[in-house]
Every structure is written in structure tokens, then in C-alpha cells.
C-alpha positions in Angstrom: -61.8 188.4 -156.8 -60.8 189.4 -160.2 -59.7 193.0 -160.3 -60.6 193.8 -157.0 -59.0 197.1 -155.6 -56.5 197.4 -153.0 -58.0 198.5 -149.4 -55.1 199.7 -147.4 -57.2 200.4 -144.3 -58.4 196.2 -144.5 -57.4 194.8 -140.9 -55.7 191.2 -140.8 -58.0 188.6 -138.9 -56.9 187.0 -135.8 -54.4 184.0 -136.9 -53.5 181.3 -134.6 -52.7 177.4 -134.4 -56.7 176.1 -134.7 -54.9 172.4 -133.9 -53.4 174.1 -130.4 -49.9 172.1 -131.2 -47.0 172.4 -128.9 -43.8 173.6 -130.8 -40.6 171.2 -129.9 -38.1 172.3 -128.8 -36.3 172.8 -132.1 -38.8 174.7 -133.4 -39.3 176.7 -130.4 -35.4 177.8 -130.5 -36.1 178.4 -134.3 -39.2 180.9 -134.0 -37.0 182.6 -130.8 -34.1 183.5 -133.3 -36.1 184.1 -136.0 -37.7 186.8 -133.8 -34.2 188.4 -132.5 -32.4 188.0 -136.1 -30.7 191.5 -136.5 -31.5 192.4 -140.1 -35.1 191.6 -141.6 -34.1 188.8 -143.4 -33.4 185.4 -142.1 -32.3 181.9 -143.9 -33.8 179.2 -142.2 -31.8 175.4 -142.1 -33.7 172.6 -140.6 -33.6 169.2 -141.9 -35.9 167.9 -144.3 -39.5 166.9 -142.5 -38.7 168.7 -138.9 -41.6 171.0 -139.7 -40.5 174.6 -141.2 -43.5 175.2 -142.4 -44.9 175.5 -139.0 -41.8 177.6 -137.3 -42.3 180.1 -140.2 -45.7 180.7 -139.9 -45.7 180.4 -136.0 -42.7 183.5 -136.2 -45.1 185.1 -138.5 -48.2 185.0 -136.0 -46.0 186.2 -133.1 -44.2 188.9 -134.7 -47.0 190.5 -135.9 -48.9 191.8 -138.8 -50.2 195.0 -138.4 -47.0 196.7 -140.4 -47.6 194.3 -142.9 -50.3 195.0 -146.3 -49.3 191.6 -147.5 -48.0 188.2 -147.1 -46.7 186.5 -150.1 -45.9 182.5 -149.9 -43.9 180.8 -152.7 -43.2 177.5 -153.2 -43.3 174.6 -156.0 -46.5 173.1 -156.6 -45.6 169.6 -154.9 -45.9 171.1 -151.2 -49.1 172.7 -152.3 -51.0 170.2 -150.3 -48.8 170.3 -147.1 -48.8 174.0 -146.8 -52.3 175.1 -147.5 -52.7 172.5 -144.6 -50.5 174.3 -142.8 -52.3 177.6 -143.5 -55.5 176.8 -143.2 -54.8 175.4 -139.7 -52.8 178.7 -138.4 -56.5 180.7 -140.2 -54.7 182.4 -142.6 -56.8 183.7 -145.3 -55.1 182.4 -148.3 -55.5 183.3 -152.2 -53.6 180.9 -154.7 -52.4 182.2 -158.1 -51.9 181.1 -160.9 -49.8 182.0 -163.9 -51.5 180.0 -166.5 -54.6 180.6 -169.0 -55.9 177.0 -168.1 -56.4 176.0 -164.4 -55.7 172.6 -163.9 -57.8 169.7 -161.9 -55.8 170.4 -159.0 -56.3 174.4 -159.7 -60.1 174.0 -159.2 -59.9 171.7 -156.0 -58.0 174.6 -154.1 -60.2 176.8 -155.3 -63.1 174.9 -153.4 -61.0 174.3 -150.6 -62.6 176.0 -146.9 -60.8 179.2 -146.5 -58.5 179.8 -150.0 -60.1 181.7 -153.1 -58.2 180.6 -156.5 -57.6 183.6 -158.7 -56.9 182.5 -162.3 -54.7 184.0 -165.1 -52.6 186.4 -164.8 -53.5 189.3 -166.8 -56.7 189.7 -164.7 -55.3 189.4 -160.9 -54.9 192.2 -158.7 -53.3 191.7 -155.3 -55.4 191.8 -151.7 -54.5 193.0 -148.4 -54.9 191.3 -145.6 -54.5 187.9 -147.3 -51.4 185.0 -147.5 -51.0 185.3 -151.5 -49.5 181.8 -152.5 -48.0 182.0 -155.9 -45.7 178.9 -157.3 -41.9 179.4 -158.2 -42.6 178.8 -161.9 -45.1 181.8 -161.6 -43.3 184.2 -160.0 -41.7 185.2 -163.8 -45.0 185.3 -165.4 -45.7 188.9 -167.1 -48.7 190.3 -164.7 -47.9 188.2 -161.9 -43.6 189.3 -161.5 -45.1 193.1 -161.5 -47.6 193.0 -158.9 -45.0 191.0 -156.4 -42.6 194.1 -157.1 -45.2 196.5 -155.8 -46.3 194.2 -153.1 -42.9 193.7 -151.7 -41.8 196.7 -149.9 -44.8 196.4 -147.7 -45.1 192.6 -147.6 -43.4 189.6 -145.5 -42.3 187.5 -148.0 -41.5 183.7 -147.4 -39.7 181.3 -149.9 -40.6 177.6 -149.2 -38.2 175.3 -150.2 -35.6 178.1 -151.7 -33.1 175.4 -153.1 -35.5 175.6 -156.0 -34.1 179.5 -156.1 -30.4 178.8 -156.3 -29.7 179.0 -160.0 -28.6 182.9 -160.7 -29.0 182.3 -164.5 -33.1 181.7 -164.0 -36.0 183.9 -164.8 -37.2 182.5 -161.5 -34.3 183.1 -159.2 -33.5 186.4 -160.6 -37.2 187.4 -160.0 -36.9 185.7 -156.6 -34.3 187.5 -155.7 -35.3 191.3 -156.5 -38.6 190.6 -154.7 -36.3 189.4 -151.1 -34.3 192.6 -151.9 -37.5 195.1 -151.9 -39.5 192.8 -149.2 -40.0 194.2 -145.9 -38.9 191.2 -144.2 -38.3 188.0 -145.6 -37.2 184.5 -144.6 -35.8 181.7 -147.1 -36.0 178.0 -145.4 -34.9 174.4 -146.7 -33.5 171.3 -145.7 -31.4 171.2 -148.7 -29.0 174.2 -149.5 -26.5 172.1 -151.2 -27.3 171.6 -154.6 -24.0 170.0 -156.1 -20.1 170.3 -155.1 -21.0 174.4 -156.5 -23.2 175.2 -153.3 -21.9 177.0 -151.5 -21.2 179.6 -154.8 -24.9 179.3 -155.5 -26.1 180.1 -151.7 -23.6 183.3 -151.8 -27.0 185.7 -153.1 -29.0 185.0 -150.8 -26.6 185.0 -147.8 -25.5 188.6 -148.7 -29.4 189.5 -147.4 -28.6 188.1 -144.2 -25.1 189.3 -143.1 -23.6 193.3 -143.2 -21.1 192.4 -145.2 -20.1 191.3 -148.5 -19.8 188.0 -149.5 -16.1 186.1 -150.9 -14.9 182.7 -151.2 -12.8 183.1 -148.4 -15.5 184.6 -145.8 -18.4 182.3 -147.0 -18.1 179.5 -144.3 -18.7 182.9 -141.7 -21.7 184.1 -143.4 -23.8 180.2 -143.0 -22.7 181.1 -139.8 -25.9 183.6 -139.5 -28.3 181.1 -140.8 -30.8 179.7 -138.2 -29.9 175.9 -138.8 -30.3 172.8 -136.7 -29.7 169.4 -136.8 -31.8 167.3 -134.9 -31.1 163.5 -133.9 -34.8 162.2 -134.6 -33.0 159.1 -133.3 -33.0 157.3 -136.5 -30.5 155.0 -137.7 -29.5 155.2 -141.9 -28.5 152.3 -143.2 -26.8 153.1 -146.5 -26.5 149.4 -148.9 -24.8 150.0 -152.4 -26.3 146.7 -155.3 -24.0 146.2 -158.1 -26.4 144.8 -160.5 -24.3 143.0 -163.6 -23.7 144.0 -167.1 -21.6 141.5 -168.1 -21.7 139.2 -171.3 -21.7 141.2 -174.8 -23.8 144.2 -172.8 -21.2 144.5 -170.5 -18.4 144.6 -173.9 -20.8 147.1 -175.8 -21.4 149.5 -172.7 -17.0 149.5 -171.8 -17.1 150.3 -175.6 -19.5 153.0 -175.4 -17.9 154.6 -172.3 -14.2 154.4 -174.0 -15.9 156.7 -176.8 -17.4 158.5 -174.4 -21.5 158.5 -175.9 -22.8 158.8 -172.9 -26.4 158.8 -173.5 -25.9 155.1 -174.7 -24.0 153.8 -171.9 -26.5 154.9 -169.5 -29.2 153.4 -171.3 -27.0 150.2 -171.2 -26.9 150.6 -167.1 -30.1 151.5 -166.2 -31.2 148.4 -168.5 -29.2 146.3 -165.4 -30.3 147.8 -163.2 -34.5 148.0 -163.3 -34.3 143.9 -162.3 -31.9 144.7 -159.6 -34.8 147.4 -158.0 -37.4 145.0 -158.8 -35.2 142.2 -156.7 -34.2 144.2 -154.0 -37.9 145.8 -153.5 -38.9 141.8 -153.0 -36.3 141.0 -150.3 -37.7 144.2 -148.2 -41.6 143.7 -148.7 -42.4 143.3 -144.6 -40.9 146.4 -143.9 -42.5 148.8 -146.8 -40.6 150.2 -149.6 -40.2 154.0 -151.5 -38.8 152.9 -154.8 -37.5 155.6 -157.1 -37.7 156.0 -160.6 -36.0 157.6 -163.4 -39.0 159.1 -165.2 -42.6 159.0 -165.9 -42.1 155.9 -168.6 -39.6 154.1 -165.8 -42.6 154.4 -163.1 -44.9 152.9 -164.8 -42.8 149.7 -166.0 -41.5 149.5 -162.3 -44.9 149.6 -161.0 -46.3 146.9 -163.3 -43.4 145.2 -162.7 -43.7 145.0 -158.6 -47.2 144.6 -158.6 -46.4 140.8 -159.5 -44.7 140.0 -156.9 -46.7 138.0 -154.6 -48.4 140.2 -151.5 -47.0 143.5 -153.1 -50.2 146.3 -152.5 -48.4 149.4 -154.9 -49.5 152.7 -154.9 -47.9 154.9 -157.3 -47.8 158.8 -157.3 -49.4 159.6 -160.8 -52.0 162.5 -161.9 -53.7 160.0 -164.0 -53.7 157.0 -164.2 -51.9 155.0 -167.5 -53.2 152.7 -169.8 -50.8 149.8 -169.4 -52.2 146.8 -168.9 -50.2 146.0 -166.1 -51.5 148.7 -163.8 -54.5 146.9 -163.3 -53.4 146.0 -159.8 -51.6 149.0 -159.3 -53.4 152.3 -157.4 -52.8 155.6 -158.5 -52.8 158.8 -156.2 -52.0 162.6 -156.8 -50.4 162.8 -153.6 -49.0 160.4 -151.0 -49.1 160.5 -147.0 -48.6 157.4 -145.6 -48.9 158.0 -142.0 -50.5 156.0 -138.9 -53.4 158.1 -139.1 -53.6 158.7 -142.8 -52.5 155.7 -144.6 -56.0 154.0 -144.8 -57.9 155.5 -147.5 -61.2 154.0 -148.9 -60.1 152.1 -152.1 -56.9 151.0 -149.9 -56.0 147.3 -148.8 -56.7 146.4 -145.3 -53.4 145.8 -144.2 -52.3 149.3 -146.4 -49.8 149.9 -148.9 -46.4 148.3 -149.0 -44.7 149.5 -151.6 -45.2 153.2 -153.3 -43.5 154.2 -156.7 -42.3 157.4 -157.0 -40.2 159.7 -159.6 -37.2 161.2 -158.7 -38.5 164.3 -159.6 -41.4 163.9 -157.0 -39.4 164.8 -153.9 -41.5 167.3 -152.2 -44.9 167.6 -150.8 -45.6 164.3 -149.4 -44.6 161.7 -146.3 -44.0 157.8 -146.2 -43.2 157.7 -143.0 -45.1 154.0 -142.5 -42.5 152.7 -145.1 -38.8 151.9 -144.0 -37.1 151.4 -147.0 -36.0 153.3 -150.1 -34.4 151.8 -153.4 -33.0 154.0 -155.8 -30.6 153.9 -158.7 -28.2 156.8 -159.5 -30.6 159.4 -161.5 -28.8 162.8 -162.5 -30.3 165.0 -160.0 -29.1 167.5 -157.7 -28.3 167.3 -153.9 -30.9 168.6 -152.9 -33.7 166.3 -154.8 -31.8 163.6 -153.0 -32.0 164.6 -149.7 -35.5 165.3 -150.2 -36.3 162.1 -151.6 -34.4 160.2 -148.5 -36.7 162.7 -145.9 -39.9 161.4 -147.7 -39.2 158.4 -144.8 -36.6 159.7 -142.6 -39.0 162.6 -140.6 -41.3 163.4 -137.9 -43.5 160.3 -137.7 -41.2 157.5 -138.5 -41.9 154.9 -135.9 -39.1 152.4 -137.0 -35.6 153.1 -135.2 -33.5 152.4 -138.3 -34.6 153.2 -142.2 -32.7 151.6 -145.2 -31.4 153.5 -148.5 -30.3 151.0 -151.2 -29.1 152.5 -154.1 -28.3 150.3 -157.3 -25.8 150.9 -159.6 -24.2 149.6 -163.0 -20.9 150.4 -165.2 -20.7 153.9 -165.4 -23.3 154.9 -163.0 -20.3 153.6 -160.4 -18.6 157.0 -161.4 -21.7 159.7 -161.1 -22.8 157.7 -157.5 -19.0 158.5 -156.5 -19.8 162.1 -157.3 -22.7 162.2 -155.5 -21.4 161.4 -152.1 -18.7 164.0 -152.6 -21.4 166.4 -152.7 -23.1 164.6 -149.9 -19.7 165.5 -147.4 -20.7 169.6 -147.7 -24.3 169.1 -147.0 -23.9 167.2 -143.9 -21.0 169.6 -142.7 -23.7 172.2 -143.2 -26.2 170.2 -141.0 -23.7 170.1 -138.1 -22.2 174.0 -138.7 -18.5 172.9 -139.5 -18.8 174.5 -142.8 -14.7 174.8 -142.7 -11.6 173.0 -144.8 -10.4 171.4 -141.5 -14.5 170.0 -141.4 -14.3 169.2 -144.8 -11.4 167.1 -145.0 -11.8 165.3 -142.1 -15.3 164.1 -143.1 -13.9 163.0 -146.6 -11.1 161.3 -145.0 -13.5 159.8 -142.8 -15.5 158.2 -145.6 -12.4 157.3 -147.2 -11.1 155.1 -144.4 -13.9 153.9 -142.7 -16.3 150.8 -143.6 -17.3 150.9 -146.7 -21.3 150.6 -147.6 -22.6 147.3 -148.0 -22.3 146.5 -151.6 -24.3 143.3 -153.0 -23.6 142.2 -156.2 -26.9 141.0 -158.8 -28.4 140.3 -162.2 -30.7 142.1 -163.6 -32.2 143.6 -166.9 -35.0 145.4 -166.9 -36.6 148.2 -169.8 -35.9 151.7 -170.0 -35.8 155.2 -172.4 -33.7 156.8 -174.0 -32.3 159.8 -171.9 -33.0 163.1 -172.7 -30.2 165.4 -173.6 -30.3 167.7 -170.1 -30.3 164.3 -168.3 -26.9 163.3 -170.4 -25.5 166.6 -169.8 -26.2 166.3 -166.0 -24.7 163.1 -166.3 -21.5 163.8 -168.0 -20.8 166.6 -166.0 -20.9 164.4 -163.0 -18.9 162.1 -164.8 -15.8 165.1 -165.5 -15.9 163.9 -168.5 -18.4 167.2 -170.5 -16.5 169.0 -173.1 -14.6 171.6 -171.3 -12.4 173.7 -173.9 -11.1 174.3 -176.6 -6.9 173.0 -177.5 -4.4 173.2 -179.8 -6.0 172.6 -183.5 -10.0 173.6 -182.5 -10.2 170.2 -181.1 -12.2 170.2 -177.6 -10.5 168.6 -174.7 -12.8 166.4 -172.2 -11.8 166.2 -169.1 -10.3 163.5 -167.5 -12.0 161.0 -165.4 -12.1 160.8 -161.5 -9.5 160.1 -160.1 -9.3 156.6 -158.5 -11.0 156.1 -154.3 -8.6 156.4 -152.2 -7.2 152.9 -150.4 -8.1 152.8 -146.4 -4.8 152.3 -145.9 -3.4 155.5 -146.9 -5.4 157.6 -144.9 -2.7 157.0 -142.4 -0.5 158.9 -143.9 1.2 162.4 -142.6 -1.0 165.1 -142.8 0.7 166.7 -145.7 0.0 163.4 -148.1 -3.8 163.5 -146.8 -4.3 166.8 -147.2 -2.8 166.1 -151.3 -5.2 162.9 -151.7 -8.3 165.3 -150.2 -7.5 168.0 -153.2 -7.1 165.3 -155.8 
């Protein structure tokens, strides 16, 4: 493999679904427009577990390779498992590269894997015709990796898997992204999750200027998502949505009000997520026959949650670690790379008869993997992105999920109140964007809707648990979700924060004329 010369005259083998699955109808509609989009680039918007993977590669078998020198597949490492599935099944000859010195444990099992040939380091790789080359979004700005990808584009489909990760205009990686769509042949971007934060639709606006002839403003945005091949699909799956209060009350609850009013955030979030790791542990208890997905805040968080749930009496946990820790508590606790609980694939040789009931994840792990035979997620509010939360919530709501209604519980504390508030704003865009009312009337209405209707449930607990101190990104993330990051300069070189959100509005006043709504929607 290493240095191997181009052959331009090297024919593509005969691809094909080796599992002989039917497409749904979805998917069917998907690959058909895919097929008649007018410009050769597509963005493709299906919800989270409806199988993209397989539209892509099924629009890619029936529109044909023989134009084509090379395919080039990016994605982040966590759907590694998933996809190579995916390609291996459809017979694509694949090569995976790598843009490190060192391959990893994981590295060398692809490599051995029927059908893909690893190629390490990336000052020795050349590119192959005729082959799928999978490279991971980190990768793609790696120095003699980002050059080849330049050369193979013009002549190459090029498909970006999971492109929320590809958002960001100020990274290496989405710049490089980017200027390889731009030279590609044809390309196709697909996600569940567009919407990263209440900036979205900003941060869509480059690659949505590859789809339509025109150029892209604030005002002709909500047109241009117009061209993207998106779908919702009622998988006929009821969300519950059940908001915990846990307590910080007592001299915690004095010293976190304190730390808020002098706005040190890092400290009051400790002081919250403190109450709220008992409150995770409680509520994980009360759902134990129905299977839970509980969400943590980091590596350090996992592993004190999982030691703490594996005490609970007929808890089986399973928690989604490369290695496993040396607690002392994870004795009873099982440790996997990768997670897919399905009907078919939950039993595993070292697992429980019965299976697992409860798997611990981070909230960084939100790709790659299913849980479909659990029925419940528990969360607290982690400063992530939209997207990472939507993901995390389709680890259980997808193709597969035998239950009729699934469960998200999120628990929150103090200040975390505010960032949650902030998070469903967010939330209002991304479902508009599910149903294709991406317009103000769309917008206002859904955020009027959520301001008058029902409530979630909200349970009130104790709880005190252990945690770490944040890092500074994570504090950052947090106090811009809060309004309350540094934001300018005033009078005197003293910086001004911003003020906090403003108060929910009462049910009540969503009654009012038009004109008052349409002023309590802005604020």
C-alpha cells in the first residue's frame, strides 16, 4: 500500500447491497432526489438513526462510478464502526487513513478487518483509484494528508458524514472541508443535526451556497434549506421530556447564589453538578425495568456514575470506555469500545443473561453507536452544542426501538436552570428545520407554543454526588449560554457582561394581541 502509484485506467468492482435490504420509503424518496438534484452537490437532512448512511451509498451505487477516480468518505472516528459496516456490506473496497505517527488499538483492528487495508502515517500515503478512501475529520488538516484530498477532489465523489462536525468557519478542519466540497466533482453533506446553537443557521450559510445558484443573505437563508433533501419521519415514537430539580439548599445553596451574584462561574457549576450526580443516580433507580442511557459530564464523571449505579440492586452496567479504569468500584461494571444494544446484538459473551440495563455514556460519545433496547435517557445540562444533543437523544429514539414511547429526563440545579433554558431555545430552530418551516411566522409560533402550553414534568430531589473541576472551554460554553461572558468594553476600560435572560414568559400572556407576542418572542 505505501507509496503505491496512481493507475488511472484501474476499473471499480461491481458494488451492491451483499444484505439485499429493501430501502423505505424515506430512503427511497431520498436516493430519487439525490439522483435529480440540479447542481452536483447535495445536503442531505434526515433525522438522527433513519439510516443516511445507507441512502448515500445506495445514490452512489446507482448513479455510477465510472466518471469517478475516487471516492473519499469523512467522518469522526465514533461512526467508524457503523460505516465500515455499511461499506463493507454495499462491497466497497475501502482504505482507512490515518493522520497519526502511532496507530491505535482500534487502528490495527480495521486494518485486519475483511475487505479494508489501513494505510498509516501520513508522510508515506499515496492515494488509490478505484477505492472508498475513509479519512477522519481531525485528519483531513494533517500536512500530507489535506494535499492529496486537493488533488483527489476534482475527480472524486466526496461524502461528509455527520457534517455538523464541519460547521465552525474558524477551523483548520472546516476550512479544509470546505475547499475540498468546492473542487469535488460531486459531493453530498448529510446529518441529523444542522443546528448547532441559536447561530445555525449563520454557520450552515457555507455550505448551502454549494447547493443553490445564488448567494446566500440573512434574509434569503430560510429559501436556500429549502434545497436540502430533508425529511422528517414519524417512527411513531412518543418523547416524553421530565425536567428533576435536584436541591442545593442549606449553606451550598447560600455559597453557589453567592458565587453566581459574582459571576465565577466555574465554581457555581461545580456547586450544581455536585446536586445533581445523586439526583442521576435516583432517577436511573426509579427506571431500572425499562433500561436506562445515562449521560455524563466527562471521563472522571463516568466513572463515579458507573460505580455508583452498579450498587443499586439488579443494575447490569455497561459503560462505553477504551480501557477499562482502575477504581475499585468498577469491579461490577463492564467496559466496551462500542455499544449496540439491539434485539439481535445485545447478547455478547461476557454479558448477563437477561442483558444490560443500564449503559453509561459521556456526552461527548454521541455518535457511532445504538441503544435502542433501552427506553430511557438521564442527563444533566452539559455545555454542549445542539447537535451533540440530538445525537445523544437518537442513541434510543431510531430505527429499531420496539417501545412506543421513550423518556428523556434531564436534571438540573441553580444555575444550570438558566443554560437548560437556553438550550431549548436552540431546540425551537432545529425542529422547525425537521418539519421545513424554517420562517419567523414558524419560529414564533413554535416558541409561543412552548411558552403557553404544559410545561415538562419537573420533580423536585436531593442529591449530592462528586464531580471535577470544569475546564476553562467548558466555563466559557457555559457562560456564553448563560449571556452573562464578557462582551465589551465601557466607559473607564471596565468590561460590561451581559445581562441575564430575561424571565419565561407566563402562559397567560401568550393571549395577548399579536403585537405584544410578537415583542415577548424578540425579548
Amino acid at each position: 500500500v505505501r507509496g503505491s502509484p496512481c493507475n488511472p485506467r484501474q476499473q471499480w468492482p461491481s458494488v451492491g447491497d451483499r444484505l439485499k435490504r429493501e430501502l423505505m420509503p424515506h430512503q427511497a424518496e431520498a436516493v430519487r432526489r439525490l439522483l435529480a438534484a440540479p447542481t452536483p452537490h447535495a445536503f442531505l437532512h434526515i433525522k438522527v438513526g433513519l439510516g443516511k448512511t445507507l441512502i448515500v451509498l445506495t445514490w452512489l451505487q446507482q448513479r455510477g462510478l465510472q466518471d469517478l477516480e475516487y471516492v473519499l468518505y469523512t467522518m469522526p472516528q465514533s461512526a467508524f464502526d457503523s460505516v465500515l459496516f455499511e461499506l463493507r456490506a454495499m462491497k466497497f473496497p475501502v482504505d482507512i487513513v490515518v493522520g497519526k505517527k502511532t496507530p491505535s488499538v482500534e487502528d490495527k483492528a480495521w486494518a485486519t478487518e475483511d475487505g479494508c487495508v489501513a494505510v498509516f502515517g501520513a508522510g508515506t500515503w499515496r492515494p488509490r483509484p478505484a477505492r472508498v478512501t475513509v479519512v477522519e475529520h481531525d485528519s483531513l488538516r494533517v500536512a500530507g494528508i489535506r494535499e492529496h484530498l486537493l488533488e483527489m477532489a476534482p475527480t472524486a465523489a466526496v461524502l461528509f458524514d455527520e457534517a455538523h462536525k464541519c460547521l465552525y468557519s474558524s477551523t483548520q478542519r472546516t476550512s479544509t472541508a470546505l475547499e475540498i466540497a468546492r473542487l469535488a466533482a460531486t459531493a453530498v453533506a448529510f446529518t441529523g443535526t444542522p443546528i448547532l446553537n441559536t447561530n445555525g443557521g449563520r454557520l450552515l450559510t457555507p455550505w448551502m451556497e454549494l447547493v443553490v445558484p445564488f448567494a446566500i443573505n440573512p434574509r434569503n437563508l430560510t429559501v436556500a434549506t429549502n434545497a436540502m433533501v430533508s425529511y422528517h419521519v414519524d417512527t411513531a415514537v412518543r418523547c416524553r421530556e421530565t425536567v428533576v430539580e435536584a436541591d442545593v439548599a442549606g449553606a451550598a445553596g447560600a455559597y453557589h447564589k453567592a458565587l453566581y451574584q459574582d459571576r465565577n462561574l466555574a465554581k457555581a457549576l461545580e456547586m450544581c453538578y455536585l446536586g445533581c450526580t445523586r439526583s442521576i443516580v435516583v432517577e436511573t433507580r426509579k427506571r431500572l425495568d425499562v433500561g436506562v442511557m445515562v449521560v455524563a459530564r466527562h471521563e472522571k464523571h463516568q466513572i463515579e456514575l458507573a460505580a455508583a449505579l452498579a450498587k443499586i440492586p439488579g443494575a447490569r452496567v455497561v459503560a462505553m470506555m477504551r480501557t477499562r479504569p482502575a477504581d475499585a468500584g468498577f469491579a461490577n461494571v463492564a467496559v466496551r469500545p462500542a455499544l449496540h444494544l439491539t434485539g439481535e446484538t445485545q447478547q455478547d459473551p461476557e454479558a448477563p443473561p437477561e442483558g444490560w440495563n443500564i449503559a453509561v455514556v459521556r456526552a461527548a460519545q454521541c455518535e457511532g453507536y445504538t441503544l435502542v433496547k433501552l427506553q430511557a435517557m438521564v442527563t444533566s445540562v452539559y455545555p454542549t452544542n445542539q447537535a451533540t444533543r440530538d445525537q445523544l437523544r437518537g442513541r434510543i429514539n431510531r430505527l429499531g426501538q420496539s417501545s412506543r414511547e421513550v423518556e428523556y429526563v434531564t436534571v438540573v440545579a441553580g444555575v444550570l436552570k438558566n443554560i437548560h433554558g437556553n438550550h431549548e431555545r436552540a431546540r425551537v430552530f432545529s425542529q422547525c428545520l425537521h418539519s421545513k418551516k424554517v420562517n419567523a411566522d414558524a419560529v414564533d409560533k413554535r416558541l409561543l407554543t412552548i411558552l403557553a402550553g404544559s410545561p415538562p414534568t419537573l420533580d423536585r430531589g436531593r442529591g449530592a454526588g462528586a464531580g471535577q473541576p470544569s475546564a476553562g472551554r467548558q466555563t466559557a460554553a457555559a457562560g456564553d449560554s448563560l449571556g452573562v461572558r464578557e462582551a465589551g468594553t465601557g466607559k473607564g476600560g471596565r468590561k460590561k457582561a451581559r445581562p441575564p435572560p430575561a424571565p419565561a414568559v407566563a402562559p397567560a400572556e401568550a393571549t395577548e394581541p399579536a403585537a405584544k407576542r410578537r415583542r415577548m418572542t424578540d425579548r
